[in-house]
C-alpha positions as a Markdown table, in Angstrom:
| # | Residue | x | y | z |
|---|---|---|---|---|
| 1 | Unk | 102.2 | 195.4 | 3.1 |
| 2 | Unk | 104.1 | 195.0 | 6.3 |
| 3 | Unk | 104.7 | 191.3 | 6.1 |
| 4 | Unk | 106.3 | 192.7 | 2.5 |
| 5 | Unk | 108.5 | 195.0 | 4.3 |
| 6 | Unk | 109.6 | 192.6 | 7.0 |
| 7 | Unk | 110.1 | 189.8 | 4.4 |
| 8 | Unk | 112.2 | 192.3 | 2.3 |
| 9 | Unk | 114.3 | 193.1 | 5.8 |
| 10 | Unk | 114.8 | 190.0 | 6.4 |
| 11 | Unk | 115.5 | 188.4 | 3.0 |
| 12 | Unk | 116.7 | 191.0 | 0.6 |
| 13 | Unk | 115.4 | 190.8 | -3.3 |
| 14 | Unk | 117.1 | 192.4 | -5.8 |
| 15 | Unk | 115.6 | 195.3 | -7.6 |
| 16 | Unk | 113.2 | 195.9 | -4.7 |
| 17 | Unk | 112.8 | 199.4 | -3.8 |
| 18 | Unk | 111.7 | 198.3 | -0.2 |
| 19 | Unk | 115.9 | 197.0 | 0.3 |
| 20 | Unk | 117.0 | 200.2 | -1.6 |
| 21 | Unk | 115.3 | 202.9 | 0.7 |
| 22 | Unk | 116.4 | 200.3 | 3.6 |
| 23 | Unk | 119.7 | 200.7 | 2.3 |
| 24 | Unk | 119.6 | 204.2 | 1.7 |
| 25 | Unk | 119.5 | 204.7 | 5.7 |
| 26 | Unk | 117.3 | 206.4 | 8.5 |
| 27 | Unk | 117.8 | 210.1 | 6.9 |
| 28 | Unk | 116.4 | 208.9 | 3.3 |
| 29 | Unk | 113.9 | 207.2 | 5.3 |
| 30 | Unk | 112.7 | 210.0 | 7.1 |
| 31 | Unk | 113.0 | 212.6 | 4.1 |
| 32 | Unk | 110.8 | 210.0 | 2.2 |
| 33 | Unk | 108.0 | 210.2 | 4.8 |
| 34 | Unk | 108.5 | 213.8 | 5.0 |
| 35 | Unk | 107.7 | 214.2 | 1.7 |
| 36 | Unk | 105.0 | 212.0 | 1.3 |
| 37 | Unk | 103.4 | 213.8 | 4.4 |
| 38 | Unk | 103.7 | 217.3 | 2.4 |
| 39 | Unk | 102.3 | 215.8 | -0.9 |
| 40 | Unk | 99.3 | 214.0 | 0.9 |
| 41 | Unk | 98.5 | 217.6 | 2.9 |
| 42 | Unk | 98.6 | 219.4 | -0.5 |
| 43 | Unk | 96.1 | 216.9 | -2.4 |
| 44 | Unk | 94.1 | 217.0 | 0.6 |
| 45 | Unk | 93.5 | 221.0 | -0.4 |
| 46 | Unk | 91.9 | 219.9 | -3.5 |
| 47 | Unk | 89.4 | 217.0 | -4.5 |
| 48 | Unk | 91.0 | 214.7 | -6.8 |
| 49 | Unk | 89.9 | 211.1 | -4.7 |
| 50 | Unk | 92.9 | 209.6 | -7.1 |
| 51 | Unk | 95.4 | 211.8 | -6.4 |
| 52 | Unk | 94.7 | 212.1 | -2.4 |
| 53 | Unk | 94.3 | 208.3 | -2.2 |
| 54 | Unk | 97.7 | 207.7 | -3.9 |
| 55 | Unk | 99.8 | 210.5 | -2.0 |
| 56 | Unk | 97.7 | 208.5 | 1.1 |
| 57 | Unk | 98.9 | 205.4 | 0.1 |
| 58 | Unk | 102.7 | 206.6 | -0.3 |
| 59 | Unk | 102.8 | 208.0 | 2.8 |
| 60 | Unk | 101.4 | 204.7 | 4.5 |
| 61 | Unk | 104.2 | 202.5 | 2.7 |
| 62 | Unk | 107.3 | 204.9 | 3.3 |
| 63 | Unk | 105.7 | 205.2 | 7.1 |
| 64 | Unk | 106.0 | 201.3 | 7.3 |
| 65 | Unk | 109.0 | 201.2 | 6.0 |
| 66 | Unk | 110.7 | 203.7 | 8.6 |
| 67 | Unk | 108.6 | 201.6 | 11.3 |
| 68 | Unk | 110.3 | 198.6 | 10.1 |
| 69 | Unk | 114.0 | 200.2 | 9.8 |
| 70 | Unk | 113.7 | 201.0 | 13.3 |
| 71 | Unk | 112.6 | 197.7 | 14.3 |
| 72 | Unk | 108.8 | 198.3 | 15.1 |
| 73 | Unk | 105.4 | 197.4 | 13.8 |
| 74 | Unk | 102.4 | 198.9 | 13.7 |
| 75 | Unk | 100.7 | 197.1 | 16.4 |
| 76 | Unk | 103.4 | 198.9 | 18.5 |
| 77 | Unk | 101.7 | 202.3 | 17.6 |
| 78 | Unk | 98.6 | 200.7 | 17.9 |
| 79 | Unk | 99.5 | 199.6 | 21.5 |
| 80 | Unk | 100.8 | 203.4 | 22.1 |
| 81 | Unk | 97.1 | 204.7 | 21.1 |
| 82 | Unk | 94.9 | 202.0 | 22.9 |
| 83 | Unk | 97.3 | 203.0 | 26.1 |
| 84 | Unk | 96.0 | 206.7 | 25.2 |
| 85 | Unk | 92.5 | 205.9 | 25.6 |
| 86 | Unk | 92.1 | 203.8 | 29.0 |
């Protein structure tokens, strides 16, 4: 999924909702995330496995995406929490 994301940075396809929310700024971004956050925490309450691993995977995707519109990846979180646990 992040290749997708950086391919769709780099080489915009129309129709792709990846270049829209890219376009749409850091603000949509962020709201996006926000939202998915709140969604995923209110399936988590109950026990739907479909609904929780789809509000999960949202919130993976639009997190991505905000990595990639500030220019980072996730191995620079992963670096961040490996340098947590030396």
């Amino acid at each position: 999924m992040e290749a997708i994301i950086q391919e769709r940075k780099v080489n915009p396809k129309a129709g792709s909702y990846t270049n829209q929310l890219l376009a749409s700024g850091m603000n949509k971004i962020a709201q996006k995330v926000g939202e998915e956050a709140v969604e995923l925490v209110i399936e988590a309450k109950d026990n739907n496995k479909d609904l929780f691993l789809g509000e999960a995977a949202d919130l993976m995707y639009h997190y991505q995406v905000l990595l990639a519109a500030k220019g980072f990846t996730l191995a620079d979180v992963i670096k961040v929490l490996r340098a947590r646990h030396k």
